[in-house]
PAFIPA-178250 format. One line per 8 residues: number of its first residue (from 1); their letters; for each residue x, y, z of N, C-alpha, C. Coordinates in steps of 0.2 Angstrom, whole numbers, plus 2048, in hexadecimal, padded with zeros to 3 digits. Layout:
N
NUM = A = X/Y/Z/X/Y/Z/X/Y/Z  ...
This chain:
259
1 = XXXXXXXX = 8D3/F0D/0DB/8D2/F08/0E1/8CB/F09/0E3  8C9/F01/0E5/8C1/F03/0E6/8C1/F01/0EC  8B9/F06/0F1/8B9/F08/0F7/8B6/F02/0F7  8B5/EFF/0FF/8AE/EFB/101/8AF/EFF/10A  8A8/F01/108/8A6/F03/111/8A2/EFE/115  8A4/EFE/11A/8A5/EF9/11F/89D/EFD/123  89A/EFB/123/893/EFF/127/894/EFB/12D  895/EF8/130/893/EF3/137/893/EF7/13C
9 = XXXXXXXX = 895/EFB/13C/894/F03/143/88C/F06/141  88A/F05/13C/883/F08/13D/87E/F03/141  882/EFD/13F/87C/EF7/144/87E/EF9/14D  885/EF9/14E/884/EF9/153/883/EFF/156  883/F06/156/87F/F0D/156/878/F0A/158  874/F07/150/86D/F06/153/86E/EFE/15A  872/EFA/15B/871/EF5/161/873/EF7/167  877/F01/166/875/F02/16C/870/F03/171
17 = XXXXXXXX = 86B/F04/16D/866/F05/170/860/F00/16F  862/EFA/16B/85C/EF3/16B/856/EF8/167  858/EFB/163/852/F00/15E/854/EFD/156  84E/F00/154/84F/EFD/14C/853/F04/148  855/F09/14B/85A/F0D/147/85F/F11/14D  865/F11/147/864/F13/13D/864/F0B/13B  860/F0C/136/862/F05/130/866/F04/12E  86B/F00/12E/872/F00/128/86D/EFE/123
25 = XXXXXXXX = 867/EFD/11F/868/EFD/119/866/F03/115  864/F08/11B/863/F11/119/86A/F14/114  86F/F0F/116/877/F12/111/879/F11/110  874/F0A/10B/875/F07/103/876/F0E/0FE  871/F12/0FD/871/F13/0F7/875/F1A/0FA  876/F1D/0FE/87C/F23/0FF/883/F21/100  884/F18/100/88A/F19/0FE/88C/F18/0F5  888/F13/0F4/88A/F15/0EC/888/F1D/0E8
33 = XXXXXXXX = 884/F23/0EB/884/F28/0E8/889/F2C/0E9  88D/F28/0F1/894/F2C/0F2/89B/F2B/0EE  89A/F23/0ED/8A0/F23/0E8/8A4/F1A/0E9  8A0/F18/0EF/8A4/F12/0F1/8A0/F0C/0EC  8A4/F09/0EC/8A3/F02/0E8/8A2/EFB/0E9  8A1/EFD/0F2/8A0/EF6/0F5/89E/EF6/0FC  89A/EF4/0FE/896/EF3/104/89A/EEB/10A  89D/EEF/10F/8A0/EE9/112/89C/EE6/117
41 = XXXXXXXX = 89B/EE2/11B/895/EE2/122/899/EDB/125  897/EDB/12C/89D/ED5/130/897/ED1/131  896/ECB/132/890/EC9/136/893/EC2/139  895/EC6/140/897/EC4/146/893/EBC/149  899/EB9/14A/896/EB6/14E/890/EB6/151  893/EBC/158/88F/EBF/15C/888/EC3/15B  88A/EC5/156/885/ECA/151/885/ED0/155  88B/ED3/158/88B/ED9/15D/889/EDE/159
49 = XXXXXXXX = 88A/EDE/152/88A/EE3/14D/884/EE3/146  885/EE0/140/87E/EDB/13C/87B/ED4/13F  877/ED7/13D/872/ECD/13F/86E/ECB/137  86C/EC7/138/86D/EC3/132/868/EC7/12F  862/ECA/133/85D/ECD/12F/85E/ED3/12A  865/ED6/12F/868/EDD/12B/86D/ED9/123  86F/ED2/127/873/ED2/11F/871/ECF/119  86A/ECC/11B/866/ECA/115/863/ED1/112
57 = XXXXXXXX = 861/ED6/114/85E/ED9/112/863/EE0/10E  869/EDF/113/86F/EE2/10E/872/EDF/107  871/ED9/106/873/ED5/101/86C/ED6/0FC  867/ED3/0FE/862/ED4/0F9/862/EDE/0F7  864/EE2/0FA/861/EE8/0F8/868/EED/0F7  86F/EEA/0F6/873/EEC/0F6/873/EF1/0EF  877/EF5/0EC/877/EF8/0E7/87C/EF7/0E2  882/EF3/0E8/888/EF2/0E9/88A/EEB/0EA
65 = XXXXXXXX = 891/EE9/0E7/893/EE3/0EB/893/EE2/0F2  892/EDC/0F5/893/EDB/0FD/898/ED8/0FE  89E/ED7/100/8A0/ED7/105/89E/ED5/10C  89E/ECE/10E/89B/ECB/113/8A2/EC9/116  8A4/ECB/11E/8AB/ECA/123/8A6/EC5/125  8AC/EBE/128/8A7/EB9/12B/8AC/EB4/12E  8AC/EAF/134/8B0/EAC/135/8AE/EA6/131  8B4/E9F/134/8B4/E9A/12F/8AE/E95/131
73 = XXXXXXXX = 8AB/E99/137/8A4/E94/139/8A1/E91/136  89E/E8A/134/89B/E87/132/893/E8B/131  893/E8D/136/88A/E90/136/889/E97/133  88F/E9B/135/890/E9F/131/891/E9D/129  894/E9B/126/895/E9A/122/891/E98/11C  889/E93/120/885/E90/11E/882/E97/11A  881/E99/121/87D/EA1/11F/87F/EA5/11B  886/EA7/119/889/EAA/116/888/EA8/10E
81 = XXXXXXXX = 888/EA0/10E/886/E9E/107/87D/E9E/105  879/E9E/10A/871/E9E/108/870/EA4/104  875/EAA/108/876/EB2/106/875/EB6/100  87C/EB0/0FE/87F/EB3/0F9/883/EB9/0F8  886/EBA/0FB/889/EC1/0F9/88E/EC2/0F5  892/EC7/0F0/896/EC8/0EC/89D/EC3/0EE  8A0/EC7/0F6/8A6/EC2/0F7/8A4/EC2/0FE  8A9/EBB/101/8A8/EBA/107/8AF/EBB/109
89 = XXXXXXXX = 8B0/EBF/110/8B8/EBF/111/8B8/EBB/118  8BC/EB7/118/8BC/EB2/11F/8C3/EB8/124  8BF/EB9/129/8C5/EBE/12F/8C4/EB5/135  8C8/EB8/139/8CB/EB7/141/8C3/EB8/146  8C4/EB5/148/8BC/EB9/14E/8BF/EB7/155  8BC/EBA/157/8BD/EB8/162/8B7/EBE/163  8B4/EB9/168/8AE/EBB/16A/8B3/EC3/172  8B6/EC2/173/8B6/EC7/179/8BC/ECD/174
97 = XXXXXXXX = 8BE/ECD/16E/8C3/ED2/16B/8BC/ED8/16A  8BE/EDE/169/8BD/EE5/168/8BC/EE4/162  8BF/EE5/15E/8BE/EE2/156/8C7/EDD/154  8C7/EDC/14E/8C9/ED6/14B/8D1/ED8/14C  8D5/ED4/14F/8DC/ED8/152/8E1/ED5/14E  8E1/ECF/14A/8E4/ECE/146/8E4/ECB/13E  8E6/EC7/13B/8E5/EC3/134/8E1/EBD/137  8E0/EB8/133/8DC/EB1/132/8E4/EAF/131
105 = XXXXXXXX = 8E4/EA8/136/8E8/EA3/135/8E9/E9F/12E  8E9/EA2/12A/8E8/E99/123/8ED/E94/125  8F1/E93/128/8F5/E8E/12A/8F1/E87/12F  8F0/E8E/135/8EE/E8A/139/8E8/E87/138  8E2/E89/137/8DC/E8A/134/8DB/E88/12B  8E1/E84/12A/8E1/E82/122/8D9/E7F/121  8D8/E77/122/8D4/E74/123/8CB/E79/122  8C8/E79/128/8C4/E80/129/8C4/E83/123
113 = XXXXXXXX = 8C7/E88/122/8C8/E8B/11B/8C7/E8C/117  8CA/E84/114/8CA/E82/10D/8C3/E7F/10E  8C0/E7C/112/8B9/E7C/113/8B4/E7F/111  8B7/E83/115/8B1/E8B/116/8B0/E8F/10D  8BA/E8D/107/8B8/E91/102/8B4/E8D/0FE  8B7/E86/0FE/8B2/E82/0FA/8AA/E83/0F9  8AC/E82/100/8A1/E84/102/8A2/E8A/0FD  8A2/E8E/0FF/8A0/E97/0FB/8A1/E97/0F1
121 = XXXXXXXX = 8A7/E91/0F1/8A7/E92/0EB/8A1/E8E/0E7  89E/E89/0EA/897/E85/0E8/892/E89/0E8  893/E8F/0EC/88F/E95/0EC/88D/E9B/0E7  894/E99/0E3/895/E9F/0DD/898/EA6/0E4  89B/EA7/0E9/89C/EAB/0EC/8A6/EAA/0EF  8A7/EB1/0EA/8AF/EB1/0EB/8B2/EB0/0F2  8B6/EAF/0F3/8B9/EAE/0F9/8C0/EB3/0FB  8C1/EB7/0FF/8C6/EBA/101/8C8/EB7/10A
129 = XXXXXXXX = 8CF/EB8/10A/8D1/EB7/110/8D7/EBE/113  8D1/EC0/11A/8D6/EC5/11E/8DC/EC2/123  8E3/EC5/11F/8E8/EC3/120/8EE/EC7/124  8F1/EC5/127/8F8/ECA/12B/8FB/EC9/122  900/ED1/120/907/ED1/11C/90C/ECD/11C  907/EC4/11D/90E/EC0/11F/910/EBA/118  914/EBB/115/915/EB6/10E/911/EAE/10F  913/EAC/115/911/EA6/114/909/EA2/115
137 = XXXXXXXX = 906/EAA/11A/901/EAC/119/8FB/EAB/110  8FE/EAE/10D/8FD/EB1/105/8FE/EAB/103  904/EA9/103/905/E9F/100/8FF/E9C/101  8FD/E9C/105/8F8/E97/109/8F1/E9A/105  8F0/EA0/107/8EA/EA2/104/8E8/EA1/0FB  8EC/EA1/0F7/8EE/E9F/0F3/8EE/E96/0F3  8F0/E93/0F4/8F0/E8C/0F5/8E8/E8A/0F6  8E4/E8F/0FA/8DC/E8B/0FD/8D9/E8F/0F8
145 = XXXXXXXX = 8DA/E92/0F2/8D8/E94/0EC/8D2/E99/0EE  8D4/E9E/0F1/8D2/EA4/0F4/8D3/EA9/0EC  8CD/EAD/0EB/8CF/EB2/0E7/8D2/EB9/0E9  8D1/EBB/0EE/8D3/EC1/0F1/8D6/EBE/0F9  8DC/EC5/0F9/8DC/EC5/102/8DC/ECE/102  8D9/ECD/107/8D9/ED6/10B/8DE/ED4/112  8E5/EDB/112/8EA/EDB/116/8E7/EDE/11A  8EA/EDB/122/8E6/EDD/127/8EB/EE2/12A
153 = XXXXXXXX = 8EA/EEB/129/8ED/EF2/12B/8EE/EF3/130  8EA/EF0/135/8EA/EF2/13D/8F2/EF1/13F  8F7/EF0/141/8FD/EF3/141/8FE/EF6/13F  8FD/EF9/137/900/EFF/138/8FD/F04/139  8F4/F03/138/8F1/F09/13C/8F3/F0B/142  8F4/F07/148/8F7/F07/14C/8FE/F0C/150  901/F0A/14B/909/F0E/14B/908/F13/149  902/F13/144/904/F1C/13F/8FE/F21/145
161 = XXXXXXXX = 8FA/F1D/14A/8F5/F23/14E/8FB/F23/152  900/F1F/154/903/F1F/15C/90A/F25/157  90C/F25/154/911/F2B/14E/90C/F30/14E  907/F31/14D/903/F37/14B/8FF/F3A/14E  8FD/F38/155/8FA/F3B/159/8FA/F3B/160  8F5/F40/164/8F9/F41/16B/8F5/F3A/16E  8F4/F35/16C/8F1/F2F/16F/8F6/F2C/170  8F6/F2C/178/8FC/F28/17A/8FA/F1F/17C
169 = XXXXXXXX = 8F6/F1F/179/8F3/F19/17B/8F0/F14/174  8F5/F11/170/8EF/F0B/16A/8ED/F08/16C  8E7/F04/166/8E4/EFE/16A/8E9/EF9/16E  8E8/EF5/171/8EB/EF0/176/8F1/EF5/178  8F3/EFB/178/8F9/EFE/17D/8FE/EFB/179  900/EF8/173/905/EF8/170/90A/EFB/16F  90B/F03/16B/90F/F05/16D/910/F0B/172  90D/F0B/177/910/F0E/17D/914/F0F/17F
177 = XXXXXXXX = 916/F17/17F/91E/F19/183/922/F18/17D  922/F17/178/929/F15/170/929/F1C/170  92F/F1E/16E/931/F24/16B/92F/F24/163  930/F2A/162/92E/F2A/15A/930/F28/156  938/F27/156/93B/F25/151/93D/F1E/152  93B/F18/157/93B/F14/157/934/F12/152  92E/F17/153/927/F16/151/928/F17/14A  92B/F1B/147/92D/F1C/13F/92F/F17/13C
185 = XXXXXXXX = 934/F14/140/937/F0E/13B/931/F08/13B  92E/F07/140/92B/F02/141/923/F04/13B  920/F08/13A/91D/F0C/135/920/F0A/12E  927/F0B/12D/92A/F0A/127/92B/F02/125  92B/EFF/12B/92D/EF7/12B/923/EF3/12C  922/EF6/12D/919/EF4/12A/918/EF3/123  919/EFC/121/917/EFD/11B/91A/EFA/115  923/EF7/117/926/EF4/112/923/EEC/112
193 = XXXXXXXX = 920/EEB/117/91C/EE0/116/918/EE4/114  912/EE9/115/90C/EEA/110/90E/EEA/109  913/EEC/108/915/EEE/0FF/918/EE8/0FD  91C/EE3/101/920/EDD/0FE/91B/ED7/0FE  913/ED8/104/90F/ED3/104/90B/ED4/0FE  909/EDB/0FB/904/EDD/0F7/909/ED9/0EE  910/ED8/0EE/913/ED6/0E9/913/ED2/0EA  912/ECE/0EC/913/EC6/0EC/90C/EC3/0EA
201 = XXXXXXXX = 906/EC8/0F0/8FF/EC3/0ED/8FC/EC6/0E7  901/ECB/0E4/900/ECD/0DE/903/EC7/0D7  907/EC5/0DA/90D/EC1/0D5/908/EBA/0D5  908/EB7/0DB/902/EB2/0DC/8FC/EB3/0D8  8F9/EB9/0D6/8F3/EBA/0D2/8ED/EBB/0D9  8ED/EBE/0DD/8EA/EBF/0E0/8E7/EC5/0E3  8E2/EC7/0E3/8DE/ECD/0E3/8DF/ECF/0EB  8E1/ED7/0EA/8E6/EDA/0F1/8DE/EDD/0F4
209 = XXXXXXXX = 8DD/EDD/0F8/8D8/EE2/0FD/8DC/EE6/103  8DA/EEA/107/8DE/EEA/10C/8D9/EF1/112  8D9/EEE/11A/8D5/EF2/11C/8D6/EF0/124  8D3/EF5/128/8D4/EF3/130/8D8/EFA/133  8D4/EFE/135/8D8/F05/138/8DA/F09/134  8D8/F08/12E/8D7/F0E/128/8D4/F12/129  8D6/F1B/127/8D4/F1E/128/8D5/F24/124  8D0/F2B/125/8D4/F31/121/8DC/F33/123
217 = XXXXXXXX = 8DF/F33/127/8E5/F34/128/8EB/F2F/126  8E9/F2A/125/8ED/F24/124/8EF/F22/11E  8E8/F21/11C/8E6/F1D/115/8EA/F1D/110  8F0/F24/10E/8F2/F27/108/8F5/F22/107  8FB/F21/10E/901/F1A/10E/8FF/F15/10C  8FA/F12/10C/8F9/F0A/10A/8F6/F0E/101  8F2/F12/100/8F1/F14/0F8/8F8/F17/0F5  8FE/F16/0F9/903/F13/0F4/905/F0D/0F3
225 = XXXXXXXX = 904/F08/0F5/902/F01/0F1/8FF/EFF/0ED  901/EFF/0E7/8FD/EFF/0E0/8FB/EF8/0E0  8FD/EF3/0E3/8FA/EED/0E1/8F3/EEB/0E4  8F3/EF0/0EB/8ED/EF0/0EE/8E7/EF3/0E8  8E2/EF0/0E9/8DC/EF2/0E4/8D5/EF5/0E8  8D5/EF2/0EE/8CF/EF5/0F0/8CF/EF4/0F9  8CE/EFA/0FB/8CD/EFB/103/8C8/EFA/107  8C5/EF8/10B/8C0/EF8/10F/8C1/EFB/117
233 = XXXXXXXX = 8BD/EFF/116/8BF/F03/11D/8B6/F05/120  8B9/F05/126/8AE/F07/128/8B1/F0D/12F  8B3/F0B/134/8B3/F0E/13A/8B3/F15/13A  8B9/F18/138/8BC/F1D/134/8B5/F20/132  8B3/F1E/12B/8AF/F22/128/8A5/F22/12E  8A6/F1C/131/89F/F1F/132/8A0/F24/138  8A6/F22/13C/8A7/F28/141/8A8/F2E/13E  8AC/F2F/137/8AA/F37/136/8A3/F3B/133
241 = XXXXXXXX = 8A0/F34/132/898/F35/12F/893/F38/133  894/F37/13A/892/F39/13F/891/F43/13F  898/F42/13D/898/F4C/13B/894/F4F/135  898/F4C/130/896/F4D/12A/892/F4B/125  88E/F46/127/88B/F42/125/88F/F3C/121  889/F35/121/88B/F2F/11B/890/F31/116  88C/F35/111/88D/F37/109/893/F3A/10B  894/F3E/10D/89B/F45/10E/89F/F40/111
249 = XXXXXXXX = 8A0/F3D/115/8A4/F3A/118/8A6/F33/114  8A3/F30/110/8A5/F29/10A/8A9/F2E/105  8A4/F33/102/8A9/F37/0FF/8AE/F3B/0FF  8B1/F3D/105/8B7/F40/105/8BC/F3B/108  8BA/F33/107/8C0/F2F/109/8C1/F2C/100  8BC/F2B/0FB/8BB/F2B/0F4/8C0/F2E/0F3  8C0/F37/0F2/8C5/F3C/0F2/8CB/F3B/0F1  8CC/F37/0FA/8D4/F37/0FB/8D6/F32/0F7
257 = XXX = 8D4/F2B/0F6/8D6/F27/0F1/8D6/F26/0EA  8D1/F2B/0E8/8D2/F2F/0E1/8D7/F32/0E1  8DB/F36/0E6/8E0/F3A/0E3/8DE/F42/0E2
C-alpha cells in the first residue's frame, strides 16, 4: 500500500509566524529517503496553509508524485492546471471549518465537477474525488469519469480516539458521554461501509485511496482493506516529527503499513 504525506502543517508551523521557515520544500527529498511515495499538499482557497509560491515550487522540485487537494473552484482550478501536478483530488471547503469535516457532494455538485475533471483531464492531470463510504456517492464518481476516489476516515478516526482514549471530547463533540459499547458497534458499523464501499468502487474499477484522522494507532483497521491501495495521512505524522524527526516519523508509519 503506498504512502502520500500530506505536508500542509509544515506551511502553517512557518505562517505562524509570517516567516520564511520551515520550508515545506526542505521535506521533499526526506520523504522519499523515508519510504513514502507521494507528496500530498492542500492549496486552500484561503491559503491558511500552501500558497501558490509553495505549490509550484513543490510540483516543479518534487522527487515524488503530487497529489494536489483542491476545491471545485474555477480559479483554483485554473491554477491547478498551469501546475500540473501528478493527480488532482477535488475535497469540500468552507472557509470558517478547522479542517475538511466531510466528503464532496458529486451529486449535488455534479455539474461543477464534471467541469473541474474535464478541465484537468485536457491537462494530462488524473482526477480523484474525496468521498463519504456512501454507494451512490462512488456511482456518481464513477459516472464523472474520476479515476480514483480517496474515502474520507474522519468518522471513524473519530469513534476509534473517543473508544481509545481518555479524551472525552472529538472533533465537533460527537461522541460525547456514549458508553463504550454503544462506541464499539458504531466502530464496527463504520468499518463495514469502509470495506463494503472499498468493494463496490473496486467492482466499478476504481482506484481506492483513503485518509482524514489516520494515524499510528488507528491505521492497522483500514490496512485491513485490501482494496484500498494508497493512504494519505499528514497530521499525525508531522506532529510526531516534532519529536522524532521527518525521517523517523514517515518511516515508522512505512513500518506499520508494511507489516
Amino acid at each position: 500500500m503506498k504512502l502520500g504525506v500530506n505536508i500542509d502543517h509544515i506551511a502553517t508551523l512557518r505562517n505562524a509566524r509570517k516567516i520564511n521557515e520551515p520550508n515545506p520544500l526542505m521535506a521533499l527529498e526526506i520523504l522519499k529517503q523515508a519510504g513514502a511515495e507521494q507528496v500530498t499538499i492542500h492549496l486552500r482557497e484561503d491559503r491558511r496553509h500552501m500558497n501558490d509560491f509553495d505549490a509550484e515550487n513543490i510540483i516543479k522540485n518534487s522527487f515524488l508524485p503530487v497529489n494536489m487537494e483542491c476545491s471545485v473552484n474555477e480559479e483554483i482550478i485554473d491554477i491547478i492546471c498551469s501546475l500540473k501536478p501528478h493527480r488532482a483530488t477535488l475535497v469540500p471547503e468552507k472557509r470558517e471549518e478547522v479542517t475538511t469535516e466531510g466528503g464532496l457532494d458529486t451529486i449535488k455538485n455534479e455539474k461543477r465537477i464534471k467541469n473541474a475533471i474535464e478541465k484537468l483531464h485536457k491537462n494530462d492531470i488524473e482526477a480523484s474525488l474525496f468521498i463519504d463510504p456512501d454507494f451512490e456517492q462512488i456511482k456518481k464518481s464513477k459516472e464523472l469519469n474520476a479515476e480514483m476516489i480517496e474515502l474520507h476516515t474522519g468518522k471513524f478516526a473519530n469513534i476509534f480516539l473517543a473508544l481509545n482514549s481518555n479524551i472525552n471530547q472529538t472533533p465537533f463533540k460527537l461522541y460525547e458521554n456514549i458508553d463504550k459499547k454503544t462506541l464499539k458497534k458504531e466502530l464496527e458499523i463504520e468499518l463495514n461501509l469502509l470495506k463494503d464501499a472499498s468493494k463496490l468502487a473496486k467492482d466499478l474499477e476504481l482506484e481506492i485511496a483513503a485518509g482524514h484522522g489516520l494515524n499510528y494507532q488507528n491505521v492497522e483497521e483500514i490496512l485491513k482493506i485490501k482494496e484500498i491501495t494508497e493512504l494519505n495521512i499528514g497530521h499525525s505524522i508531522i506532529a510526531n516529527a516534532l519529536f522524532t524527526g521527518l525521517f523517523e516519523a514517515v518511516k515508522k508509519m512505512k513500518k506499520i503499513i508494511n507489516g
